[in-house]
C-alpha positions as CSV (number, residue, x, y, z in Angstrom):
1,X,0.0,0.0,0.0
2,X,0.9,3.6,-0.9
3,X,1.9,6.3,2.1
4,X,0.4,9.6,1.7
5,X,2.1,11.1,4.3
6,X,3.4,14.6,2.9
7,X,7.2,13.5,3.1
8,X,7.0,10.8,0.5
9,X,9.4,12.1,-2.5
10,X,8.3,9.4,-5.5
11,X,5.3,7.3,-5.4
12,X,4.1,5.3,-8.1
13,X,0.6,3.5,-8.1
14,X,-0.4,0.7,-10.3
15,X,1.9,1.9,-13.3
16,X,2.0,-0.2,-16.5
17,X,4.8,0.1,-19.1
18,X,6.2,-1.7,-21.9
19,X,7.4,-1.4,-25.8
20,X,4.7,-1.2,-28.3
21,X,2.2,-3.8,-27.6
22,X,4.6,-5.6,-25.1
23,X,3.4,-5.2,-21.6
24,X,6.7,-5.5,-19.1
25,X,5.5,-3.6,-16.0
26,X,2.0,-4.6,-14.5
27,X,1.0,-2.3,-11.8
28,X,3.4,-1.5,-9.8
29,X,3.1,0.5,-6.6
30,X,6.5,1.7,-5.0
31,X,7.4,3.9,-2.7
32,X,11.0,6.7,-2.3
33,X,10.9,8.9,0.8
34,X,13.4,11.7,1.2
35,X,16.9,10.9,2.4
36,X,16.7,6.8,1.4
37,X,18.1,4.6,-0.3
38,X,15.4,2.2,-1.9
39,X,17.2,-1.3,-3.5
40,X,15.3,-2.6,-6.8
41,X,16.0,-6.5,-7.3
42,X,15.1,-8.9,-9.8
43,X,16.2,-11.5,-12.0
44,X,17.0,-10.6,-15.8
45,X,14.3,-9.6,-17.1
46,X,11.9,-8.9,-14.4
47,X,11.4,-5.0,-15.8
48,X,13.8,-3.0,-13.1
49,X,15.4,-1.0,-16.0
50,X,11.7,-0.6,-17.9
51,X,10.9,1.0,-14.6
52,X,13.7,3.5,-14.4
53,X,13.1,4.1,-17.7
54,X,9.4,4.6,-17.3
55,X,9.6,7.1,-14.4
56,X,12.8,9.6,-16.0
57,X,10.6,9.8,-19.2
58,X,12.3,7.7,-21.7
59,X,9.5,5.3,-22.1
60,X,5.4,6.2,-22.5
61,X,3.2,4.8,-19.6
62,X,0.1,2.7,-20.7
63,X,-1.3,2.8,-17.4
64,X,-0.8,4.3,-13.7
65,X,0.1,7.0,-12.2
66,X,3.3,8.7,-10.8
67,X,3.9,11.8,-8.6
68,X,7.8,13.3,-7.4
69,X,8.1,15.8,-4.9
70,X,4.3,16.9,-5.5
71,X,4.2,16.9,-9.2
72,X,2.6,14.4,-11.8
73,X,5.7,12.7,-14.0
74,X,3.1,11.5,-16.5
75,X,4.0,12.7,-20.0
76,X,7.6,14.9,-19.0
77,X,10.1,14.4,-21.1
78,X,13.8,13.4,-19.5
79,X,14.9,17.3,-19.5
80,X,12.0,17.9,-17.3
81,X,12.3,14.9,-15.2
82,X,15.8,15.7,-14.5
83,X,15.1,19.8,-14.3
84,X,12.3,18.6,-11.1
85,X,15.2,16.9,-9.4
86,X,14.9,13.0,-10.4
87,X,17.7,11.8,-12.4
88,X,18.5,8.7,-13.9
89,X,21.8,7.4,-14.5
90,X,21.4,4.4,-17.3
91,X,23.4,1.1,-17.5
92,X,26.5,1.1,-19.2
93,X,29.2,4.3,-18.7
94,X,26.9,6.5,-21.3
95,X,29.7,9.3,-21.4
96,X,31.0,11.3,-24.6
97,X,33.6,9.4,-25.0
98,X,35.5,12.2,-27.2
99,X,35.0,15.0,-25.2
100,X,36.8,15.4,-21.5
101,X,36.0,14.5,-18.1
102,X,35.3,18.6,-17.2
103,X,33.6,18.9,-20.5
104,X,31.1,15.8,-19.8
105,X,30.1,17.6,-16.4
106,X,30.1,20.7,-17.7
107,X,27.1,19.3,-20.9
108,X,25.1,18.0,-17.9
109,X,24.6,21.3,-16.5
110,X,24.4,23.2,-19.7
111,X,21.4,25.1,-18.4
112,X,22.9,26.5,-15.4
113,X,25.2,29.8,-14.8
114,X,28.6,29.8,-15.5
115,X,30.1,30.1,-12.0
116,X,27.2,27.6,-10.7
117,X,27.7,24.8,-13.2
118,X,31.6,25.2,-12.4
119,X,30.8,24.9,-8.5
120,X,28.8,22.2,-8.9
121,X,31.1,19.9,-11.5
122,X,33.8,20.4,-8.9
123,X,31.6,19.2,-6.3
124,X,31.1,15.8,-8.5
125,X,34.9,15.6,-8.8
126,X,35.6,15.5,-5.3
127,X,33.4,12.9,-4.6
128,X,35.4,10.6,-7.1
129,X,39.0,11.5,-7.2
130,X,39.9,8.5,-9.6
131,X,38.9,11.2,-12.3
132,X,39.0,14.1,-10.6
133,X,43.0,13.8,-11.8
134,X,41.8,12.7,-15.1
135,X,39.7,15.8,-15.6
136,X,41.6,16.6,-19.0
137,X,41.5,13.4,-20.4
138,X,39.2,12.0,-23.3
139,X,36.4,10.1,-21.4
140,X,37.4,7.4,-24.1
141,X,40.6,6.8,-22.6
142,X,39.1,6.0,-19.0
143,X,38.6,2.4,-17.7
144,X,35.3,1.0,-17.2
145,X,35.1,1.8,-14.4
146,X,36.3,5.3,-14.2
147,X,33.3,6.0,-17.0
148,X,31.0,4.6,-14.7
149,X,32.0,7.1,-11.8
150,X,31.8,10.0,-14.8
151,X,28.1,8.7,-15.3
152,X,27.3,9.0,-11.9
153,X,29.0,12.3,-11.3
154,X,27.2,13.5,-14.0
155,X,24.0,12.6,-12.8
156,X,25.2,14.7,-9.6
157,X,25.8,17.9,-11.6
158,X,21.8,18.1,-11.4
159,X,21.8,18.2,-7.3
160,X,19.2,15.4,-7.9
161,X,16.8,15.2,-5.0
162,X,16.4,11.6,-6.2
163,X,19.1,9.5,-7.9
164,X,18.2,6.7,-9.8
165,X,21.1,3.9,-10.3
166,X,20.9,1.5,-12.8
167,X,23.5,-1.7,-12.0
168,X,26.4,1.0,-11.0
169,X,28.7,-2.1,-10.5
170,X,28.1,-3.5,-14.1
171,X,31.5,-4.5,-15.5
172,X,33.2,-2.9,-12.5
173,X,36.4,-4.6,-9.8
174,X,35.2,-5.1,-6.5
175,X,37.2,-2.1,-5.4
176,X,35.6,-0.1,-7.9
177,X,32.1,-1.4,-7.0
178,X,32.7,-0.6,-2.9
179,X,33.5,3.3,-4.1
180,X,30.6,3.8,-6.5
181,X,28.2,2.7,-3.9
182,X,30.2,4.7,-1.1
183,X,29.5,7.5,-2.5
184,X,25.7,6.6,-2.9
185,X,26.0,6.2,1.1
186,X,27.7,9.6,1.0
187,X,24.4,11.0,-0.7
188,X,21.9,9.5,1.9
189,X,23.8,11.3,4.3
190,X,23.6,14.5,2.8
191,X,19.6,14.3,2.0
192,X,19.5,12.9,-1.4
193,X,17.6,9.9,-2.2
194,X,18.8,7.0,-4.4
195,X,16.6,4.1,-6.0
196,X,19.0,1.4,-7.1
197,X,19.3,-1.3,-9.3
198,X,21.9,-3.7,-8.3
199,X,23.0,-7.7,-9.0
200,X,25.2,-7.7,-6.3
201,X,22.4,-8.1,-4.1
202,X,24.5,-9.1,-0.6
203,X,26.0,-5.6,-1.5
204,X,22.4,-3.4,-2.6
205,X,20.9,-4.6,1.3
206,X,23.7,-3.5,3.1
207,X,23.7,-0.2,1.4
208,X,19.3,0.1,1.1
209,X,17.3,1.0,3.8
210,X,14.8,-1.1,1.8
211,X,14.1,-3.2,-0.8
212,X,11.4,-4.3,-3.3
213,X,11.9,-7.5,-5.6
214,X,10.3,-7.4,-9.3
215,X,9.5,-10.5,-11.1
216,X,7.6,-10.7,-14.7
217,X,6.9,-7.4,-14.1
218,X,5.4,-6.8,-10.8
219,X,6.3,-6.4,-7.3
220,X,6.3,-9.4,-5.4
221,X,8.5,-8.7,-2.2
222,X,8.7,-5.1,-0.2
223,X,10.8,-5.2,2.8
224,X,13.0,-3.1,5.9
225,X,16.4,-4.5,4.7
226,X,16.9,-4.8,8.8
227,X,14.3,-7.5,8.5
228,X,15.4,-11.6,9.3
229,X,16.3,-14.4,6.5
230,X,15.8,-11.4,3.4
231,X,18.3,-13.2,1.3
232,X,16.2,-16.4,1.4
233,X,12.8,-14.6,1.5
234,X,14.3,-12.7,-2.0
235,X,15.1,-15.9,-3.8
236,X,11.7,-17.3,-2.9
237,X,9.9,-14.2,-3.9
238,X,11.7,-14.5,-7.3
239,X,11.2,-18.4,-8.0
240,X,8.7,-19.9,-5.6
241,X,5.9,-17.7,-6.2
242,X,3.1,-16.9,-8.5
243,X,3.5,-13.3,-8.8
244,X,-0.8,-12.7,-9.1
245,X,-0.2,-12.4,-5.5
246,X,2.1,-10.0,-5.0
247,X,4.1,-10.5,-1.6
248,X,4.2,-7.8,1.4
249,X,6.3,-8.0,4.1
């Protein structure tokens, strides 16, 4: 069941997505409150990533309804989804590979003042100083895994109220993986939200403050990540249920 208490930042209710006449998402209901993080699980295929994509305006709705920080998301365009404060960082290190590390940071503030959008890429540098010194570079010439902290830094260019991560570990070391989602611990803490989708799902609940579990499409587990036997509970939720009857926890 949906909140309404006035401090929930996204809630979606019954929301139905897909491509063309393929259905992917059927009715979901979800909840972000301010200052979370919010772990979305699921085996391939389940529709986390139709979801994100669904809610930051890259794919139509055929059903549902969405609001985020008071304002209905149906029918804004990415632009506006990200100008309201929810941003969505896609799967696989989209950067421009040909331009630099400032000059990336710099595009995804385009709209802002000169001495603002400056402030704010050097705020997204400190955060990751693996390319902080690589600020001159091509992105191209970055690891994987340094394009994947670019991606996220330049999500944070935005000041996002919410941050929406899609598998941040994807091709990434270990090492690499612990700093990415460090610094989505370092944005709890200063207020910012975070809805992620994550594999490394021993990793996502000891990061979340909660989880939900998607399988074919709808919600099937929601859970306090403090709660007893989650891990088992998770792989039960994807594999031992019939998802008509969603599970709530």
């Amino acid at each position: 069941m949906l909140t309404s208490v006035p401090d929930v930042l996204l809630s979606v209710r019954a929301l139905a997505a897909g491509y063309g006449k393929i259905g992917v998402l059927h009715g979901i209901d979800l909840v972000v409150n301010p200052g979370e993080v919010v772990a979305l699980l699921g085996p391939n295929g389940a529709g986390k990533t139709t979801l994100l994509r669904a809610l930051s305006g890259l794919l139509p709705w055929s059903g549902g309804a969405a609001r985020f920080d008071g304002r209905d998301l149906r029918g804004l365009s990415p632009r506006e989804t990200a100008r309201a404060g929810l941003v969505h960082v896609i799967e696989g290190h989209r950067v421009f590979t040909q331009l630099s590390v400032t000059d990336n940071l710099l595009l995804a503030g385009y709209d802002l003042a000169g001495s603002e959008r400056t402030r704010r890429v050097d705020e997204a540098l400190s955060l990751f100083p693996e390319i902080a010194e690589k600020r001159r570079d091509r992105a191209g010439a970055l690891s994987g895994g340094q394009q994947q902290m670019l991606a996220v830094a330049q999500g944070l260019v935005r000041r996002p109220k919410l941050l929406m991560l899609d598998e941040p570990s994807a091709g990434l070391s270990p090492v690499l993986v612990d700093r990415v989602l460090a610094v989505a611990a370092r944005l709890r803490e200063d207020g910012i939200a975070v809805l992620l989708v994550e594999q490394l799902i021993d990793k996502a609940l000891a990061l979340a403050d909660r989880v939900y579990a998607l399988a074919r499409g709808q919600i099937v587990l929601e859970a306090a990540t403090t709660e007893p036997d989650l891990p088992s509970r998770l792989e039960h939720a994807y594999f031992g249920q019939d998802v008509s009857l969603p599970l709530r926890y």
